[in-house]
CHARMM internal coordinates of N, CA and C (Angstrom, degrees):
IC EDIT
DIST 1 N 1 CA 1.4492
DIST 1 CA 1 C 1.5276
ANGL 1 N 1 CA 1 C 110.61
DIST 1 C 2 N 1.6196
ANGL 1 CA 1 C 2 N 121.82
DIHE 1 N 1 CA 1 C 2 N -25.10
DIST 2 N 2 CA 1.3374
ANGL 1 C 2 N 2 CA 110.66
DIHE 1 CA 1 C 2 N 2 CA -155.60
DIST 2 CA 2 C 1.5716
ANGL 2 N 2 CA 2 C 86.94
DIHE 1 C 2 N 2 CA 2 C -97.03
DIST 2 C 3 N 1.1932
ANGL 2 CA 2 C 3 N 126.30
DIHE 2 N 2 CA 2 C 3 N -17.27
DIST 3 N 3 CA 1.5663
ANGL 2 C 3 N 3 CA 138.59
DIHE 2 CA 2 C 3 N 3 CA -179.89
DIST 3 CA 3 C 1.1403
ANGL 3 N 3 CA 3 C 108.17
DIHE 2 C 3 N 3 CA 3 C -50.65
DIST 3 C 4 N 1.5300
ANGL 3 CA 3 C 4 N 115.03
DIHE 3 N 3 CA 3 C 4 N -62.69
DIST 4 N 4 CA 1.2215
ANGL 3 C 4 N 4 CA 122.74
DIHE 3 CA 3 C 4 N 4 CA 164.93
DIST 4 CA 4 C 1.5724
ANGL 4 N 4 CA 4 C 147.89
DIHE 3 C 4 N 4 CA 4 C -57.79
DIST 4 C 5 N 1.4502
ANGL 4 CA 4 C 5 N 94.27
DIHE 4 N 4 CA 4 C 5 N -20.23
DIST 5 N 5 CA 1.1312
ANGL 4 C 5 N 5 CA 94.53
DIHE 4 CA 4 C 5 N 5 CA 156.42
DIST 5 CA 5 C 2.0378
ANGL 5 N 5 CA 5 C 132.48
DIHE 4 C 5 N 5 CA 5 C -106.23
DIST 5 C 6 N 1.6515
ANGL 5 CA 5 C 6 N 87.80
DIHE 5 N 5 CA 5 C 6 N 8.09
DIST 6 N 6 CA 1.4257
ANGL 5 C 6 N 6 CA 83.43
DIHE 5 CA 5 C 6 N 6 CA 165.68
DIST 6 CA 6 C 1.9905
ANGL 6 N 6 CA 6 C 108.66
DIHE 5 C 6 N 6 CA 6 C -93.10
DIST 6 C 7 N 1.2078
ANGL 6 CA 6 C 7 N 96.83
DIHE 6 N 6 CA 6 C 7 N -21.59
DIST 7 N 7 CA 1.4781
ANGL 6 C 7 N 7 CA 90.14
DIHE 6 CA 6 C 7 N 7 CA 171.74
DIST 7 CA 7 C 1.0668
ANGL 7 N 7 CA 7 C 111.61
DIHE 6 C 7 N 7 CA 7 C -49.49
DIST 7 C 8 N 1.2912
ANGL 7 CA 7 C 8 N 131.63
DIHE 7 N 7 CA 7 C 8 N -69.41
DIST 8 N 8 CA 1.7685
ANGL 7 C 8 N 8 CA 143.23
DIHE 7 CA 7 C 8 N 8 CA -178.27
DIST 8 CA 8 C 1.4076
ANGL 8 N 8 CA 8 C 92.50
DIHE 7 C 8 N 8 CA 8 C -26.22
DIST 8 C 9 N 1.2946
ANGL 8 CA 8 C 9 N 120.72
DIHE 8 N 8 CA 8 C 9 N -73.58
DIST 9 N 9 CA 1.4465
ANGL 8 C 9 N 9 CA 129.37
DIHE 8 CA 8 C 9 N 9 CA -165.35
DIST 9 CA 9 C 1.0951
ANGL 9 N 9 CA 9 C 113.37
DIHE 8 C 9 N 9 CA 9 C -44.09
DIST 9 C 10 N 1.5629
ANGL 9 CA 9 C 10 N 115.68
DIHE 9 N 9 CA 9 C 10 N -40.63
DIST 10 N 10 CA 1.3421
ANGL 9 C 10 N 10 CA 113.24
DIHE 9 CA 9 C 10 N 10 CA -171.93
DIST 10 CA 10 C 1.5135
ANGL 10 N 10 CA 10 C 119.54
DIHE 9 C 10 N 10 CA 10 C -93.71
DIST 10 C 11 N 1.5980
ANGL 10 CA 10 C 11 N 119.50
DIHE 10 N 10 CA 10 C 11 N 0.18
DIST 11 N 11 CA 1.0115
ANGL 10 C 11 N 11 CA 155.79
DIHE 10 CA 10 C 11 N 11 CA 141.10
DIST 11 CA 11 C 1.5263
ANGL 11 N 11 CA 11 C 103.64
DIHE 10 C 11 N 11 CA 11 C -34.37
DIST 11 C 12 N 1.4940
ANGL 11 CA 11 C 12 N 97.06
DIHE 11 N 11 CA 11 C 12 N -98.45
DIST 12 N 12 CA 0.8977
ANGL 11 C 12 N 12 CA 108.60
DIHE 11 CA 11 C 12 N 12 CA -174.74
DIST 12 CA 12 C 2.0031
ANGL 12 N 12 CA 12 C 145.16
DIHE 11 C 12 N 12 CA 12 C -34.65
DIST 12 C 13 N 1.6728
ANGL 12 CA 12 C 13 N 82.78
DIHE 12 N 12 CA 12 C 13 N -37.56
DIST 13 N 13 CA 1.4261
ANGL 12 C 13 N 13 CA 100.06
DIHE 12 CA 12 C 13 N 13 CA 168.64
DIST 13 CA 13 C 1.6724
ANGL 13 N 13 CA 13 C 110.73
DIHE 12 C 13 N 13 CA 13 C -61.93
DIST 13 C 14 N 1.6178
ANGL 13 CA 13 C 14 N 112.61
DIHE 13 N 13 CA 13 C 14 N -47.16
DIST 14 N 14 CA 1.5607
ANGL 13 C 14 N 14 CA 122.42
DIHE 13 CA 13 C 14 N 14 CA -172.12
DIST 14 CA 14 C 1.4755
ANGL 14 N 14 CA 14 C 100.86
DIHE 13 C 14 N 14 CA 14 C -59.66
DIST 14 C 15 N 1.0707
ANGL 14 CA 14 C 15 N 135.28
DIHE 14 N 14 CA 14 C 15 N -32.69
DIST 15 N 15 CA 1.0982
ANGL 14 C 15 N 15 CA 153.84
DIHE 14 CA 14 C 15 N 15 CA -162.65
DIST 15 CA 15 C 1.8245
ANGL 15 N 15 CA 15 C 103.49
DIHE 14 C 15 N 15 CA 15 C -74.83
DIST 15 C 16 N 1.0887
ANGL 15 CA 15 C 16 N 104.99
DIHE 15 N 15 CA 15 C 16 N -72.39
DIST 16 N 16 CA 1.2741
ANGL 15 C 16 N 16 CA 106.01
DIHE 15 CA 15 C 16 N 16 CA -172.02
DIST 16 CA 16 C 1.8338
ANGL 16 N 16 CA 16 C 121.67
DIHE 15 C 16 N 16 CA 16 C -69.96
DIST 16 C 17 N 1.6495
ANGL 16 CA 16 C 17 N 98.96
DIHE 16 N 16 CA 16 C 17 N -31.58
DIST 17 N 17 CA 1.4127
ANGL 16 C 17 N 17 CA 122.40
DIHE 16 CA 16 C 17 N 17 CA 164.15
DIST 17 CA 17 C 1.2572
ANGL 17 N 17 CA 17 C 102.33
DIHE 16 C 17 N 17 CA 17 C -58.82
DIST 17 C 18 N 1.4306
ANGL 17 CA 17 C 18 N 163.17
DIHE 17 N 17 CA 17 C 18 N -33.32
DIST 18 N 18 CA 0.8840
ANGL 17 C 18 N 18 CA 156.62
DIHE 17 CA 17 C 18 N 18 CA -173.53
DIST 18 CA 18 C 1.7503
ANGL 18 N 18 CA 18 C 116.76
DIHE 17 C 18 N 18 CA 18 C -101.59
DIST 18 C 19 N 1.0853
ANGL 18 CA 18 C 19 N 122.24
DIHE 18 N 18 CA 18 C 19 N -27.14
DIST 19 N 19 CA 1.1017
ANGL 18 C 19 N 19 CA 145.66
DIHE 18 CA 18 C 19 N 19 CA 144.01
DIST 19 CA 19 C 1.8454
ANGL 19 N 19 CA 19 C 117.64
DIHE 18 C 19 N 19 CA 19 C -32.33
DIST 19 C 20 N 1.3206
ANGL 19 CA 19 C 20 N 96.77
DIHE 19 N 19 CA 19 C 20 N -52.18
DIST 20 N 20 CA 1.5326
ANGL 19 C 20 N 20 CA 96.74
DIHE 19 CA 19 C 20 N 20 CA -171.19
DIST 20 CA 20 C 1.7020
ANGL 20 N 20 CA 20 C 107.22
DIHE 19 C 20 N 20 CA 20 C -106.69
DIST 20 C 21 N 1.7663
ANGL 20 CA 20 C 21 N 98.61
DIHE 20 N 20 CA 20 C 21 N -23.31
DIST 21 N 21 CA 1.8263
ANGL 20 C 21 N 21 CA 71.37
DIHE 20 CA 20 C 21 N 21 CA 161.02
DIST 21 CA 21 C 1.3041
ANGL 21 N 21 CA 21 C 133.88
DIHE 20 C 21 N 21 CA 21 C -77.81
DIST 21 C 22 N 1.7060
ANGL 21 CA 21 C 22 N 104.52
DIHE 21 N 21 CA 21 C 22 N -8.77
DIST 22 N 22 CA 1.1639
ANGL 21 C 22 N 22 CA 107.42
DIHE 21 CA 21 C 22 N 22 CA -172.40
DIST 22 CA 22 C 1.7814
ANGL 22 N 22 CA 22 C 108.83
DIHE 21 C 22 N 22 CA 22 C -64.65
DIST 22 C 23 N 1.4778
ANGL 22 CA 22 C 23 N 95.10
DIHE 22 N 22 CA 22 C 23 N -47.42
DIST 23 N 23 CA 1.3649
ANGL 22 C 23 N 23 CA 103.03
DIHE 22 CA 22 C 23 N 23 CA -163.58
DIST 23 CA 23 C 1.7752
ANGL 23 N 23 CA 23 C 102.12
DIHE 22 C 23 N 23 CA 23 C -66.41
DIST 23 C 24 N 1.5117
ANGL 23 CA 23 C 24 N 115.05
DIHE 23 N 23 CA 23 C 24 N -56.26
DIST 24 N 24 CA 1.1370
ANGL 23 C 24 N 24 CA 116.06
DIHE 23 CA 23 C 24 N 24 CA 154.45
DIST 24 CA 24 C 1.8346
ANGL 24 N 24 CA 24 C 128.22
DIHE 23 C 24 N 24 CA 24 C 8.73
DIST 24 C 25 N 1.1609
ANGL 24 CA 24 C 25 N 89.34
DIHE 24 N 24 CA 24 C 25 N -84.12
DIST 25 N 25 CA 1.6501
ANGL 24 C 25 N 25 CA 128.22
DIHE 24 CA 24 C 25 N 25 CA -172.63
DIST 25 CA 25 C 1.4547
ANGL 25 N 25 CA 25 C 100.78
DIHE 24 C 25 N 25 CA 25 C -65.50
DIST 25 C 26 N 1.2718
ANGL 25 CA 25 C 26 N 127.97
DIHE 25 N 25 CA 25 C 26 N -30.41
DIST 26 N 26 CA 1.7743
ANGL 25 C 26 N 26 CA 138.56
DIHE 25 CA 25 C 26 N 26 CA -177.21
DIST 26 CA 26 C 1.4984
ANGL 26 N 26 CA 26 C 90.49
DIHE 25 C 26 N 26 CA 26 C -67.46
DIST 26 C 27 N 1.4848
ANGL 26 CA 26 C 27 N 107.70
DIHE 26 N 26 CA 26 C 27 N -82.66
DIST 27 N 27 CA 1.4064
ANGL 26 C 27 N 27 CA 111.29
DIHE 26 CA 26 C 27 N 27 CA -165.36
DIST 27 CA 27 C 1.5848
ANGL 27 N 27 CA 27 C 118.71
DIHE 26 C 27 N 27 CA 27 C -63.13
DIST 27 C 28 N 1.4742
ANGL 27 CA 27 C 28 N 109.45
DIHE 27 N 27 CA 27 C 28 N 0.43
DIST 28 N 28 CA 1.5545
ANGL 27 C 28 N 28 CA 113.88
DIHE 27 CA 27 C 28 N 28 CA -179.99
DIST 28 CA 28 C 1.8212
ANGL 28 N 28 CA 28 C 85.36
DIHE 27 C 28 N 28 CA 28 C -85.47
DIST 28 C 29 N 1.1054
ANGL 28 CA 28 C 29 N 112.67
DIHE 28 N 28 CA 28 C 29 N -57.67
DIST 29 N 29 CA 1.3999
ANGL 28 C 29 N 29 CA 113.50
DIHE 28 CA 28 C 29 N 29 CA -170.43
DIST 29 CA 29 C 1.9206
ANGL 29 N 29 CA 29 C 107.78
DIHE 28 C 29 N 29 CA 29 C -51.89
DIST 29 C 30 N 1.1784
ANGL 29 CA 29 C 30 N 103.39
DIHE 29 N 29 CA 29 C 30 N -50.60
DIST 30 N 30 CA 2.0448
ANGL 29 C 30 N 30 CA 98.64
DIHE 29 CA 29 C 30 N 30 CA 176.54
DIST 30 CA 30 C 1.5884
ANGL 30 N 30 CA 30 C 95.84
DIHE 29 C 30 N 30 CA 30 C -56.50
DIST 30 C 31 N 1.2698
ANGL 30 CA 30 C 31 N 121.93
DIHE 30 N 30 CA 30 C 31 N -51.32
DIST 31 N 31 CA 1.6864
ANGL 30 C 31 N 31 CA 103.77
DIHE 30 CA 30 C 31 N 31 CA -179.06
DIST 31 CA 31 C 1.8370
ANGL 31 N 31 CA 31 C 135.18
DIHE 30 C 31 N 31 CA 31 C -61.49
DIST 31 C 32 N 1.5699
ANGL 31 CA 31 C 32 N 103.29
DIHE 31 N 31 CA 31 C 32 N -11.99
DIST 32 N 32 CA 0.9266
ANGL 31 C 32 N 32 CA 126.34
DIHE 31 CA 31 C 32 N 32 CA -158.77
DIST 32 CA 32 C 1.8800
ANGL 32 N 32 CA 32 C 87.90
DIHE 31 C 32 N 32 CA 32 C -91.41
DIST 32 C 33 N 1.4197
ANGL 32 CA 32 C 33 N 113.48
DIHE 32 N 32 CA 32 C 33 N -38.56
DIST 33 N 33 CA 1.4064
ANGL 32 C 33 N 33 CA 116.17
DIHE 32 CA 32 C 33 N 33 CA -167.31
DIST 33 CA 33 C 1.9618
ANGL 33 N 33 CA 33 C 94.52
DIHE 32 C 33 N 33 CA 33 C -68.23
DIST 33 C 34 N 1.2792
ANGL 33 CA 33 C 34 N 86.37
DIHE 33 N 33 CA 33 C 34 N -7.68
DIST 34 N 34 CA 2.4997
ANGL 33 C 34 N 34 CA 79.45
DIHE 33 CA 33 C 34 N 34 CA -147.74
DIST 34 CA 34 C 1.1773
ANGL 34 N 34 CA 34 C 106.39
DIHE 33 C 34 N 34 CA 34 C -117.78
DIST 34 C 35 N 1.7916
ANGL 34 CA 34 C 35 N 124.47
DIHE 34 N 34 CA 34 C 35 N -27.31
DIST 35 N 35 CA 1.4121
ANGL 34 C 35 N 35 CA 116.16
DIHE 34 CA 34 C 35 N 35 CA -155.46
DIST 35 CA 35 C 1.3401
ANGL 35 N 35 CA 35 C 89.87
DIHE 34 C 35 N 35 CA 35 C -144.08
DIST 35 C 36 N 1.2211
ANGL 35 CA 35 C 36 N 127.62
DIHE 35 N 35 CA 35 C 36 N -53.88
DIST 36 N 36 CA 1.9024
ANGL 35 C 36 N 36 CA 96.50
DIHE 35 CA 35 C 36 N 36 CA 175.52
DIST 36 CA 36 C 2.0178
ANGL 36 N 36 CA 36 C 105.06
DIHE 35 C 36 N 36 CA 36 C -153.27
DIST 36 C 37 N 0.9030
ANGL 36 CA 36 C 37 N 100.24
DIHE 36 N 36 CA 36 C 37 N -132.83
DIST 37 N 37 CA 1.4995
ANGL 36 C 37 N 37 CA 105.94
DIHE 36 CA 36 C 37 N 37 CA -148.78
DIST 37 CA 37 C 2.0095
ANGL 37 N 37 CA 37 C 104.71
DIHE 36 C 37 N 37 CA 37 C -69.64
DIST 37 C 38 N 1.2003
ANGL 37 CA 37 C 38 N 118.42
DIHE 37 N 37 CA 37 C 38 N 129.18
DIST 38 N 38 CA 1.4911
ANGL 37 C 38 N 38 CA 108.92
DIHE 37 CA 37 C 38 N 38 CA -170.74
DIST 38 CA 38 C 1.4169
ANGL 38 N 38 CA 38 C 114.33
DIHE 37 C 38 N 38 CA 38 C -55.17
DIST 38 C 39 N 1.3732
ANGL 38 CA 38 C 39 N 120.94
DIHE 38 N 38 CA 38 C 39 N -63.81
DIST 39 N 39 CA 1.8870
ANGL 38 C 39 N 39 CA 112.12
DIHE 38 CA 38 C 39 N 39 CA 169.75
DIST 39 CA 39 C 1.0327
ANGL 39 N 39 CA 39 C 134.07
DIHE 38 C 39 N 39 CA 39 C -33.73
DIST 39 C 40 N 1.5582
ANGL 39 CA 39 C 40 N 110.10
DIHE 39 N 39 CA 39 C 40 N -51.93
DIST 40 N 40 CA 1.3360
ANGL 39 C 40 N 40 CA 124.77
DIHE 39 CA 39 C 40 N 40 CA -178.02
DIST 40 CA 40 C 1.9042
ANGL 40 N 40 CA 40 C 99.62
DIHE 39 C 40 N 40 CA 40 C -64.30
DIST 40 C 41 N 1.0942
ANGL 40 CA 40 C 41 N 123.65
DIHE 40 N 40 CA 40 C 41 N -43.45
DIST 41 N 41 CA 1.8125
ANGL 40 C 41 N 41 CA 114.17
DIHE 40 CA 40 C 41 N 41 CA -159.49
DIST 41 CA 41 C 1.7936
ANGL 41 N 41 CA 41 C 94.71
DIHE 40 C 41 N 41 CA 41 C -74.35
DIST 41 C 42 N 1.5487
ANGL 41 CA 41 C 42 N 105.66
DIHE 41 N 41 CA 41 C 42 N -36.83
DIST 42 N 42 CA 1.6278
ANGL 41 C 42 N 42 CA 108.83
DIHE 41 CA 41 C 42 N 42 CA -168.33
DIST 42 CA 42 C 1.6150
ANGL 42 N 42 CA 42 C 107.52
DIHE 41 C 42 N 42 CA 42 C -67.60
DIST 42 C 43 N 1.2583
ANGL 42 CA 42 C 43 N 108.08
DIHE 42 N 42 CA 42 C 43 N -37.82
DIST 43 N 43 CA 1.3437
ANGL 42 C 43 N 43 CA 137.65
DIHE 42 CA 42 C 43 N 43 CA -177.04
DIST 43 CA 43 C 1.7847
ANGL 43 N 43 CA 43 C 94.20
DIHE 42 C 43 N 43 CA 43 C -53.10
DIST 43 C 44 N 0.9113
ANGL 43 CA 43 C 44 N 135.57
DIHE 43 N 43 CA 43 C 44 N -66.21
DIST 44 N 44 CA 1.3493
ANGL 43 C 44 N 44 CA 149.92
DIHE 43 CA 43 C 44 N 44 CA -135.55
DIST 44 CA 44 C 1.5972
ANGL 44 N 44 CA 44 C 106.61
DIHE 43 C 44 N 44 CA 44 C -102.71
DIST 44 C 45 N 1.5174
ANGL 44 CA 44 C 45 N 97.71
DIHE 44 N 44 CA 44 C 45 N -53.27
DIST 45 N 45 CA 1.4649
ANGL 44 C 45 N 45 CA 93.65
DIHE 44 CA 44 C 45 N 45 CA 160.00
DIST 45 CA 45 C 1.4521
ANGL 45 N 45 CA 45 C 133.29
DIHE 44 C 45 N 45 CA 45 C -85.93
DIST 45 C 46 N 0.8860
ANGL 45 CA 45 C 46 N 118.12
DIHE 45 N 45 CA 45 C 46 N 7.08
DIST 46 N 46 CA 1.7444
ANGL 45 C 46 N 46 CA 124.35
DIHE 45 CA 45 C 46 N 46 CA 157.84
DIST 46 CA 46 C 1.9024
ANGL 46 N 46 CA 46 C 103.28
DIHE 45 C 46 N 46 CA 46 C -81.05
DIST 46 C 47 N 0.9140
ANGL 46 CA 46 C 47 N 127.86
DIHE 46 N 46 CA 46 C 47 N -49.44
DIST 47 N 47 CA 1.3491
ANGL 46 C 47 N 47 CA 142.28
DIHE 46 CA 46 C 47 N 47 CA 154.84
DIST 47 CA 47 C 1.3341
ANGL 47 N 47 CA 47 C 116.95
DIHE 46 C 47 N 47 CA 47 C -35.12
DIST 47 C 48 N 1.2339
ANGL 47 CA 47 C 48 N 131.10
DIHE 47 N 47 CA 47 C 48 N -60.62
DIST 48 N 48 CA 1.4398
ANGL 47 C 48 N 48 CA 142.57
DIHE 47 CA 47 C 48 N 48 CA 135.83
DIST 48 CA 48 C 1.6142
ANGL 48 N 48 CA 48 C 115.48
DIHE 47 C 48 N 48 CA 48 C -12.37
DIST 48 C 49 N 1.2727
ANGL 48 CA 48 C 49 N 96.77
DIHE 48 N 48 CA 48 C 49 N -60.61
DIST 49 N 49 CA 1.6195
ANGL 48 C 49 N 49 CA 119.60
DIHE 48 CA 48 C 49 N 49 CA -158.35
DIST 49 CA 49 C 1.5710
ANGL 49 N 49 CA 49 C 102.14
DIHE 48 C 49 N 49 CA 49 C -84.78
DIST 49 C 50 N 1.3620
ANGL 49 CA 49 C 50 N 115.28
DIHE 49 N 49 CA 49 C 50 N -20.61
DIST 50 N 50 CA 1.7712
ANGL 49 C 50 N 50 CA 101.44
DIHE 49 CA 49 C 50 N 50 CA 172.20
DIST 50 CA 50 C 1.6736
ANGL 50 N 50 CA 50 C 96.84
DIHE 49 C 50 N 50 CA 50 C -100.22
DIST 50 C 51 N 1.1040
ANGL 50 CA 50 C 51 N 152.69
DIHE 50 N 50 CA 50 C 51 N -2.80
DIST 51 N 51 CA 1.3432
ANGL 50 C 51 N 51 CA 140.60
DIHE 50 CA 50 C 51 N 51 CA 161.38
DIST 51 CA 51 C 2.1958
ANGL 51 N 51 CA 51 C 107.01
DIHE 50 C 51 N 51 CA 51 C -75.80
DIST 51 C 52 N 1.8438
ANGL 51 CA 51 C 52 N 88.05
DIHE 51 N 51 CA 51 C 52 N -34.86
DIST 52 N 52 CA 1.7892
ANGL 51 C 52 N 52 CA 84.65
DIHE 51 CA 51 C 52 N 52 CA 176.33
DIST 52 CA 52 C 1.9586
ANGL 52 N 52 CA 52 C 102.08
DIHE 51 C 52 N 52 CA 52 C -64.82
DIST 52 C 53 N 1.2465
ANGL 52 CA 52 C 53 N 106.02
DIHE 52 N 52 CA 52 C 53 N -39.56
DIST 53 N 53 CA 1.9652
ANGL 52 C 53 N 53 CA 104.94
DIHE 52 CA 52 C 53 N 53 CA -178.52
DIST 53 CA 53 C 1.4678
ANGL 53 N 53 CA 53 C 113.42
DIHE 52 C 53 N 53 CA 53 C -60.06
DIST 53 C 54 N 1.5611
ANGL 53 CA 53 C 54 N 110.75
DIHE 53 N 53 CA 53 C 54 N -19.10
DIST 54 N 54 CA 1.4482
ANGL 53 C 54 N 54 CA 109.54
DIHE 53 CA 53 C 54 N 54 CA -149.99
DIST 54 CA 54 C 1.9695
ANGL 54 N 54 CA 54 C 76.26
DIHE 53 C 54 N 54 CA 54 C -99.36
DIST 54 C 55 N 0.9342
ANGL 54 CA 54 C 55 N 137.22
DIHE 54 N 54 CA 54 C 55 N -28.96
DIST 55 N 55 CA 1.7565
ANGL 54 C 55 N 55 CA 146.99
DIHE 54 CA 54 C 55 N 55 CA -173.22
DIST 55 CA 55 C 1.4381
ANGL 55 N 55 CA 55 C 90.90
DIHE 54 C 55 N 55 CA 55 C -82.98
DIST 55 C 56 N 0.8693
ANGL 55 CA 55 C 56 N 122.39
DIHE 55 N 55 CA 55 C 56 N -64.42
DIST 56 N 56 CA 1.9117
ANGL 55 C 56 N 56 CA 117.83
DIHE 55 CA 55 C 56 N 56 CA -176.48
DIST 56 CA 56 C 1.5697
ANGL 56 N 56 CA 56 C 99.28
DIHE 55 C 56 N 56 CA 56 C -46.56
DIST 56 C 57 N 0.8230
ANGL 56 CA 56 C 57 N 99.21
DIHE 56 N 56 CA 56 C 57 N -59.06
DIST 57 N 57 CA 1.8590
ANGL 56 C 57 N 57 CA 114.24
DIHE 56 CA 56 C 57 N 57 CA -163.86
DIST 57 CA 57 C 1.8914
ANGL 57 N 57 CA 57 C 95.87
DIHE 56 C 57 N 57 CA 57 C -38.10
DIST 57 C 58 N 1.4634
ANGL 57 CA 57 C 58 N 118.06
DIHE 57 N 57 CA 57 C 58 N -41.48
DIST 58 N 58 CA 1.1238
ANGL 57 C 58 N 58 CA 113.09
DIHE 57 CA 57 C 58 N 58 CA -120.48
DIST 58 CA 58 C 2.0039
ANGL 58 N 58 CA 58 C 75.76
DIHE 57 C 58 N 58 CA 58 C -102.15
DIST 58 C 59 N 1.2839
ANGL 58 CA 58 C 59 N 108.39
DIHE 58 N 58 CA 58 C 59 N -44.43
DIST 59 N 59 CA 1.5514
ANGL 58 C 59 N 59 CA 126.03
DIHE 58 CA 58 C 59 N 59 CA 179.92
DIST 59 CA 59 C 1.6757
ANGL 59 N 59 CA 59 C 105.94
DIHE 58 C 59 N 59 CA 59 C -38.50
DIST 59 C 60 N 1.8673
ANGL 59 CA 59 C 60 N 99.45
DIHE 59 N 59 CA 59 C 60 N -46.26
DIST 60 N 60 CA 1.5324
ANGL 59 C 60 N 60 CA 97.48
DIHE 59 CA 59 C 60 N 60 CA -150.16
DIST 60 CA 60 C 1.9941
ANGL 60 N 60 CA 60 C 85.90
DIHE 59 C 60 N 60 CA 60 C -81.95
DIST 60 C 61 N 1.0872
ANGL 60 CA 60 C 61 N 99.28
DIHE 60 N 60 CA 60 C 61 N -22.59
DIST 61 N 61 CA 1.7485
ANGL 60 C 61 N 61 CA 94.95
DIHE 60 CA 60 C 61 N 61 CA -175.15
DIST 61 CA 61 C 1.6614
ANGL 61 N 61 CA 61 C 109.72
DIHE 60 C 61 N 61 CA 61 C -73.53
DIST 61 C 62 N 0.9611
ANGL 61 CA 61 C 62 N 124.19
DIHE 61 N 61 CA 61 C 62 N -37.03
DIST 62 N 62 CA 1.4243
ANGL 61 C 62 N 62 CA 128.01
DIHE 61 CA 61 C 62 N 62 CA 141.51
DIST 62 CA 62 C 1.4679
ANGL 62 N 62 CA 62 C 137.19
DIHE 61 C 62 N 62 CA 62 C -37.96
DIST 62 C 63 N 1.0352
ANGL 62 CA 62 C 63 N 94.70
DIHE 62 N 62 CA 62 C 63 N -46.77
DIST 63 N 63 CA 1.8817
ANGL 62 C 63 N 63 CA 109.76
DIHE 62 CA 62 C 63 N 63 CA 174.95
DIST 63 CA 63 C 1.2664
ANGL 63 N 63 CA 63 C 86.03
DIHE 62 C 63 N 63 CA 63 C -70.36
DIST 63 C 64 N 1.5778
ANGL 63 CA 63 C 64 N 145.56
DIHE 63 N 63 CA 63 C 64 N -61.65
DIST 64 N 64 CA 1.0581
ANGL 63 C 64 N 64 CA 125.03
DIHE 63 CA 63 C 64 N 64 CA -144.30
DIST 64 CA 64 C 1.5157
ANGL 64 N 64 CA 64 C 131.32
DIHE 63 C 64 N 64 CA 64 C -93.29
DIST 64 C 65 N 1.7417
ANGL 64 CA 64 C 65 N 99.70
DIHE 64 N 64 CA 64 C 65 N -15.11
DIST 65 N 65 CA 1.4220
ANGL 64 C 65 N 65 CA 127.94
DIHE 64 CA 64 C 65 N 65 CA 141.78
DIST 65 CA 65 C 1.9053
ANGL 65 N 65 CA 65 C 114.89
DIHE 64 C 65 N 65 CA 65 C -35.14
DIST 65 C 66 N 0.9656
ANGL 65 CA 65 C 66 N 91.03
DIHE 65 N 65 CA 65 C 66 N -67.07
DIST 66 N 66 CA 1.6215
ANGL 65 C 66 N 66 CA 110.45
DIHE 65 CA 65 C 66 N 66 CA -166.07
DIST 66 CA 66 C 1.8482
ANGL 66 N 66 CA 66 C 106.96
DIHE 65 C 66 N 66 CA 66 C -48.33
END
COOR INIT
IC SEED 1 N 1 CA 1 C
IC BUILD
């Protein structure tokens, strides 16, 4: 039983981690076209984007506590 629920967890984390670099990494890339250097914005906002997965992560485990 406890197997299973660390899978979810660990699920879940991949899940949301991937989630936010994606999105992350999008809007690093539109900034990268407009305001400064392409690596550096994609770079930064994927970086961005796994602290936004690692904050989602933490909300929905809360919500589901609650």
């Amino acid at each position: 039983m406890n197997d299973k629920k660390d899978n979810k967890n660990f699920e879940r984390t991949i899940e949301c981690m991937a989630r936010g670099i994606m999105v992350g990494g999008s809007i690093g890339a539109i900034a990268g076209w407009f305001f400064m250097d392409f690596q550096r914005a994609l770079g930064l906002g994927m970086l961005v984007g796994c602290l936004a997965g690692l904050t989602m992560k933490s909300a929905r485990d809360k919500r589901d506590r609650d």
